[in-house]
N, CA, C and O atoms as a Tripos MOL2 file, in Angstrom:
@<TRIPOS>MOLECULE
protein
  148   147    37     0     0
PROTEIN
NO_CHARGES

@<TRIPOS>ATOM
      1 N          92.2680  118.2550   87.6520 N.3       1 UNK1
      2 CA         91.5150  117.1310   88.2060 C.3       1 UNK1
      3 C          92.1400  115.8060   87.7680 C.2       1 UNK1
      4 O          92.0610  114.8380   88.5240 O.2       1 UNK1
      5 N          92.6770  115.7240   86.7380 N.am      2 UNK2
      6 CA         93.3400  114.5050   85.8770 C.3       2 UNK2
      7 C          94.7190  114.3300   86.6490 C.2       2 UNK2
      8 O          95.2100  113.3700   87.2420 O.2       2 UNK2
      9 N          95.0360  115.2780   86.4760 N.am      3 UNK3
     10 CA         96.9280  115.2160   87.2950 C.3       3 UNK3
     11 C          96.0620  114.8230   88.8960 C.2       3 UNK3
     12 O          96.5340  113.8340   89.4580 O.2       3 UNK3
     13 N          95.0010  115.4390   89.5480 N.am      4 UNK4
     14 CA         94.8500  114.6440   91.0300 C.3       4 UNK4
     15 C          94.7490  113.1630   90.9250 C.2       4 UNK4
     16 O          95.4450  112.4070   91.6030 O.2       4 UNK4
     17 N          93.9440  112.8060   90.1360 N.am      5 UNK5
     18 CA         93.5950  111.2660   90.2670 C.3       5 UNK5
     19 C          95.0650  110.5640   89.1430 C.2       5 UNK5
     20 O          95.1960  109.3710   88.8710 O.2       5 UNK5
     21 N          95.4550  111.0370   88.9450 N.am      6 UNK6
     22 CA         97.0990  110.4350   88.5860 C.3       6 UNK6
     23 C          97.9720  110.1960   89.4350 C.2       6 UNK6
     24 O          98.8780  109.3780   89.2740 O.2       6 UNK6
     25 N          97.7530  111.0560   90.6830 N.am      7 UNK7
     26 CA         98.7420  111.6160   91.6380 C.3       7 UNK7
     27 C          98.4100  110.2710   92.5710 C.2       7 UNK7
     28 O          99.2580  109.5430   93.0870 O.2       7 UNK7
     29 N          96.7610  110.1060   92.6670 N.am      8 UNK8
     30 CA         96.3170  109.0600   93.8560 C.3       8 UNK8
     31 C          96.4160  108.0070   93.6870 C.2       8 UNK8
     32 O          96.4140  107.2270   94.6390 O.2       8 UNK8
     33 N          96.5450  107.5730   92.3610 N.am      9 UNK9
     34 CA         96.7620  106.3430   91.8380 C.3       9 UNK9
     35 C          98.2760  106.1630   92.0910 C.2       9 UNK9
     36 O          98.6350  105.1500   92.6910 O.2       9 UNK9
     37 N          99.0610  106.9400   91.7390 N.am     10 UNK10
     38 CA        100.6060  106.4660   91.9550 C.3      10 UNK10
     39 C         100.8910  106.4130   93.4320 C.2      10 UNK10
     40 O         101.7100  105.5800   93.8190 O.2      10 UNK10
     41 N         100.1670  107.3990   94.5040 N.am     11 UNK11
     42 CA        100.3380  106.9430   95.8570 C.3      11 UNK11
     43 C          99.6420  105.7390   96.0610 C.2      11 UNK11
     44 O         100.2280  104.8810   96.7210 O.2      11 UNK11
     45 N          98.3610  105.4600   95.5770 N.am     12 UNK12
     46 CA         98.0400  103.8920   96.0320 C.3      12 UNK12
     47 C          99.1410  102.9050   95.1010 C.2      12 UNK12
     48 O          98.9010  101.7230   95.3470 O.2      12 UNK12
     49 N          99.7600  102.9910   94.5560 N.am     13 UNK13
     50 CA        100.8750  101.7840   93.9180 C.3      13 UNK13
     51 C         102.1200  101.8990   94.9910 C.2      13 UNK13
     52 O         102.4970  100.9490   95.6780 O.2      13 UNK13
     53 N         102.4270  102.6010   95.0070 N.am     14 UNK14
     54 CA        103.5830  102.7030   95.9770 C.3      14 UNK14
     55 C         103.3070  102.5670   97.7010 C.2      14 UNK14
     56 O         104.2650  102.4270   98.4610 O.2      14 UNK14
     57 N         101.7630  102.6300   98.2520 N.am     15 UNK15
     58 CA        101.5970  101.6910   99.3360 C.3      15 UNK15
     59 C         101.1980  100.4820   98.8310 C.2      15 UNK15
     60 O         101.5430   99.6000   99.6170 O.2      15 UNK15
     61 N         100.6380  100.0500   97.8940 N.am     16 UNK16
     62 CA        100.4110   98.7940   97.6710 C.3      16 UNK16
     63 C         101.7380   97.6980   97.7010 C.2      16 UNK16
     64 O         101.8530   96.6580   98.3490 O.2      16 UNK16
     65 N         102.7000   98.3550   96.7340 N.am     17 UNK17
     66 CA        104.1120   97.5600   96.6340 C.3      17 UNK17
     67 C         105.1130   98.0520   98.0280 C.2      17 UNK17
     68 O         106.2120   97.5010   98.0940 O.2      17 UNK17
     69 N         104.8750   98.7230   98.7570 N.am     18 UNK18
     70 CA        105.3220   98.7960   99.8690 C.3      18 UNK18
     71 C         104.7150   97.4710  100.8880 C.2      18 UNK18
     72 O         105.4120   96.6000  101.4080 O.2      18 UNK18
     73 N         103.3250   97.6080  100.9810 N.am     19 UNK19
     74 CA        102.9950   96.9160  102.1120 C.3      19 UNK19
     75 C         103.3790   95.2760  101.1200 C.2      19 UNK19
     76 O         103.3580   94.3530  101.9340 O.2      19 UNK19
     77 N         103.6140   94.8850  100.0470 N.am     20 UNK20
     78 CA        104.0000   94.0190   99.4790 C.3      20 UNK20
     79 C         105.5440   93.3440   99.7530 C.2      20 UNK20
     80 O         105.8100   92.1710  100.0190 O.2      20 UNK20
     81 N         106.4830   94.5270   99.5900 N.am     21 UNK21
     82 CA        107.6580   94.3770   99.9310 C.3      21 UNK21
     83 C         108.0850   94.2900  101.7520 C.2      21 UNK21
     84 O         109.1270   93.6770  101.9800 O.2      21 UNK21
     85 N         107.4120   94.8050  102.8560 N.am     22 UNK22
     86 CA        107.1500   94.6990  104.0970 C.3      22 UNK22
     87 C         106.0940   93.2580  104.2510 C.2      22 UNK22
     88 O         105.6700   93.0760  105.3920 O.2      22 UNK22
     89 N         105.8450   92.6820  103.6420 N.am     23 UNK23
     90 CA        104.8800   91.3060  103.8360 C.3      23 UNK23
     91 C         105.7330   89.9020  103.6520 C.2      23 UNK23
     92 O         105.5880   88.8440  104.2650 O.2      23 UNK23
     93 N         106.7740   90.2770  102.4920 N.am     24 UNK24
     94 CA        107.8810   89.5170  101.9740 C.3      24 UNK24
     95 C         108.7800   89.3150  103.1280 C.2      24 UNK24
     96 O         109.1250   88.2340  103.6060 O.2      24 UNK24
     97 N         109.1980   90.8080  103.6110 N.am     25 UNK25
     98 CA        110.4360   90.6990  104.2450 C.3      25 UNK25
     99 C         109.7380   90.0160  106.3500 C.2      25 UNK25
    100 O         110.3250   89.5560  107.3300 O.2      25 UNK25
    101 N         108.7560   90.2500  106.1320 N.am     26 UNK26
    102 CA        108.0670   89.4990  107.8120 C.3      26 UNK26
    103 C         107.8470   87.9210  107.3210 C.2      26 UNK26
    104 O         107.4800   87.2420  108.2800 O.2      26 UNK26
    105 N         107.9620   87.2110  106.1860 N.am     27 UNK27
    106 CA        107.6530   86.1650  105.5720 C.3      27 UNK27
    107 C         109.2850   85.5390  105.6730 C.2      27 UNK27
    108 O         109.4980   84.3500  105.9120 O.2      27 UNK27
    109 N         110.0150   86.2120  105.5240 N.am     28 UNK28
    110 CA        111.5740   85.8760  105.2410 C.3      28 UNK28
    111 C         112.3620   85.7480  106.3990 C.2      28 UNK28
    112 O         113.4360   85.1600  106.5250 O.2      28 UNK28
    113 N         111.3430   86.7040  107.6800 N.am     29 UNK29
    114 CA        111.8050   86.0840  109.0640 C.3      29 UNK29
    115 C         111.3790   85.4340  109.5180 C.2      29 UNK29
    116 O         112.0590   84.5480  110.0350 O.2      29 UNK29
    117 N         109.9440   85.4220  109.6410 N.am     30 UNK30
    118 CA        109.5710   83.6430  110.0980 C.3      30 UNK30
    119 C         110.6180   82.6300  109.8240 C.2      30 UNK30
    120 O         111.2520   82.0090  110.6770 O.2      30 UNK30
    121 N         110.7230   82.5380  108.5730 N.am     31 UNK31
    122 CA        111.4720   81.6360  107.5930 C.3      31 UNK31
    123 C         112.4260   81.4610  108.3910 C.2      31 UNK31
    124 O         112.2860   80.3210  108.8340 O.2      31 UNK31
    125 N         113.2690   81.9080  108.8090 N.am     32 UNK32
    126 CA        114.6590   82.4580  109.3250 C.3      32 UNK32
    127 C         114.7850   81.7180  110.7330 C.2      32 UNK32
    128 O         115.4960   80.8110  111.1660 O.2      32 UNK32
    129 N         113.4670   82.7590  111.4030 N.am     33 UNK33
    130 CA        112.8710   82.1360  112.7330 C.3      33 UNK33
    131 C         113.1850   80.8360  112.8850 C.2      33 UNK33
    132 O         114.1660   80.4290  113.5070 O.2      33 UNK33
    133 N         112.1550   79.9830  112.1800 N.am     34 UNK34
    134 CA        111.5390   78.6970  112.1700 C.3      34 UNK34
    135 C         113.0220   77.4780  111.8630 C.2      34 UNK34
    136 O         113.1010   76.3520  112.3520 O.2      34 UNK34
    137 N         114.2140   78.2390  110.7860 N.am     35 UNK35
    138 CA        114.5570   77.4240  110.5530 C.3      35 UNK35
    139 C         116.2040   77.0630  111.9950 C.2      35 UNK35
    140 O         116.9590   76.1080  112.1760 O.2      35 UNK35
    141 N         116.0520   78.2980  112.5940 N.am     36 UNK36
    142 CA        116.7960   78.0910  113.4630 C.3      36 UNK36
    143 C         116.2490   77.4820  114.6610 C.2      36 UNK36
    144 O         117.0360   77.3040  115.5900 O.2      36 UNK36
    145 N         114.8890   77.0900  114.8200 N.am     37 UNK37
    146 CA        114.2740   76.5320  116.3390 C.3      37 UNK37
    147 C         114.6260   74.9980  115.4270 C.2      37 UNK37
    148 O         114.4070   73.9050  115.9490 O.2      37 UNK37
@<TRIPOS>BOND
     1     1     2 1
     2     2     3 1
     3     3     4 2
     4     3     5 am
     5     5     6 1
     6     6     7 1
     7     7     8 2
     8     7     9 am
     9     9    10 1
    10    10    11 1
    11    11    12 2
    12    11    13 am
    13    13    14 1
    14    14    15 1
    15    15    16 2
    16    15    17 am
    17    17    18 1
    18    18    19 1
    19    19    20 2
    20    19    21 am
    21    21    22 1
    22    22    23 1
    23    23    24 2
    24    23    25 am
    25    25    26 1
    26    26    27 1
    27    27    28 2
    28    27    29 am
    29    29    30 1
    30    30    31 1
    31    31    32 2
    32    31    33 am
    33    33    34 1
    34    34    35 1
    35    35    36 2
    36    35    37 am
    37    37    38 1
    38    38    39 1
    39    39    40 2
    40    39    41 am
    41    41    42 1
    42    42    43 1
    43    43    44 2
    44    43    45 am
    45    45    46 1
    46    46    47 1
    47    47    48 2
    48    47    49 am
    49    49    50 1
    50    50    51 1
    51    51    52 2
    52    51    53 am
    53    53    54 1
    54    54    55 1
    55    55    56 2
    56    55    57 am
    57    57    58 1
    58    58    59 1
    59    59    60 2
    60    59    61 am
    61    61    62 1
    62    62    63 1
    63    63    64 2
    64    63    65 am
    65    65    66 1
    66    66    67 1
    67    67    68 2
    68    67    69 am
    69    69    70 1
    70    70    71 1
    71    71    72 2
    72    71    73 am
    73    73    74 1
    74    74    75 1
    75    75    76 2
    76    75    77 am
    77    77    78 1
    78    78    79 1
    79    79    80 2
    80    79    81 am
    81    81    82 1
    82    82    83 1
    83    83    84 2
    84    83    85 am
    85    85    86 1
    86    86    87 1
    87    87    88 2
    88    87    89 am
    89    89    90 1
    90    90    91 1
    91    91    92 2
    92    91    93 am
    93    93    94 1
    94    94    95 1
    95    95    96 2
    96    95    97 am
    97    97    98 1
    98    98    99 1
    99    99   100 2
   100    99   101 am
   101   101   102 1
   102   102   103 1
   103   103   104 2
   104   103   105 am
   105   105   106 1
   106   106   107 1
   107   107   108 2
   108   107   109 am
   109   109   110 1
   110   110   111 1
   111   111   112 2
   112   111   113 am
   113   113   114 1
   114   114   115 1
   115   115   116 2
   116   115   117 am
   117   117   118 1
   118   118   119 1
   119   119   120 2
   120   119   121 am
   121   121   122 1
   122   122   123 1
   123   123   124 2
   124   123   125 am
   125   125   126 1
   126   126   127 1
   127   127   128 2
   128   127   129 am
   129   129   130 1
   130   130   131 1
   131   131   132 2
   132   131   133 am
   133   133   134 1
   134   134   135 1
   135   135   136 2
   136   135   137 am
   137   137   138 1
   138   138   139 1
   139   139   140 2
   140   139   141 am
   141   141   142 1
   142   142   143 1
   143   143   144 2
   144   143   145 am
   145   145   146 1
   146   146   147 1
   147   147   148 2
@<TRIPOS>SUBSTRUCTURE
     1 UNK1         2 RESIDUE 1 A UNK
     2 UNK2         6 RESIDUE 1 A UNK
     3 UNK3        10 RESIDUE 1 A UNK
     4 UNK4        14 RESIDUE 1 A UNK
     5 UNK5        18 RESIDUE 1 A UNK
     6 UNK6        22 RESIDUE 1 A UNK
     7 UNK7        26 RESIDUE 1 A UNK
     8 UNK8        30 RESIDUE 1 A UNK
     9 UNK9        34 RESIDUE 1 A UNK
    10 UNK10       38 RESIDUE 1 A UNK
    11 UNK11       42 RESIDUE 1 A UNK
    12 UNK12       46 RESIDUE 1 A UNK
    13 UNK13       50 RESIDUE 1 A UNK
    14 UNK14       54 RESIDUE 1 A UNK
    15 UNK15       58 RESIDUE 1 A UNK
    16 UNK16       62 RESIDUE 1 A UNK
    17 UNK17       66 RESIDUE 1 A UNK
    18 UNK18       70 RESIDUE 1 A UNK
    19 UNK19       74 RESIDUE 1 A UNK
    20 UNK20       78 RESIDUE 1 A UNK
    21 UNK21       82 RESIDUE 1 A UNK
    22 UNK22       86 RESIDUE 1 A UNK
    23 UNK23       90 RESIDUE 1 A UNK
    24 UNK24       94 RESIDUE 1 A UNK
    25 UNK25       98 RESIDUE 1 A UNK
    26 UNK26      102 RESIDUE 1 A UNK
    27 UNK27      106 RESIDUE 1 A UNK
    28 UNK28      110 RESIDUE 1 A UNK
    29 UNK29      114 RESIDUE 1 A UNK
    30 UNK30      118 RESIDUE 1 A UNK
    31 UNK31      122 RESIDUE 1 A UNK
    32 UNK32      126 RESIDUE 1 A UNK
    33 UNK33      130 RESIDUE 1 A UNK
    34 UNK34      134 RESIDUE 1 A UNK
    35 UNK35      138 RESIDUE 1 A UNK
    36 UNK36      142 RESIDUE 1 A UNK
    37 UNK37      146 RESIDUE 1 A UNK
């Protein structure tokens, strides 16, 4: 039961810093976007 809720916790960190690192990189094209109009 301990190793499950170990297991769910490390899958919620690794979507958390995923959808973190995918938020950055749509932030870095705007950026990109914006600075070429």
């Amino acid at each position: 039961m301990f190793c499950y809720l170990l297991l769910l916790h490390s899958n919620d960190c690794i979507i958390s810093t995923h959808r973190l690192s995918t938020g950055e990189e749509l932030f870095q094209l705007g950026k990109s976007k914006h600075q070429k109009i």
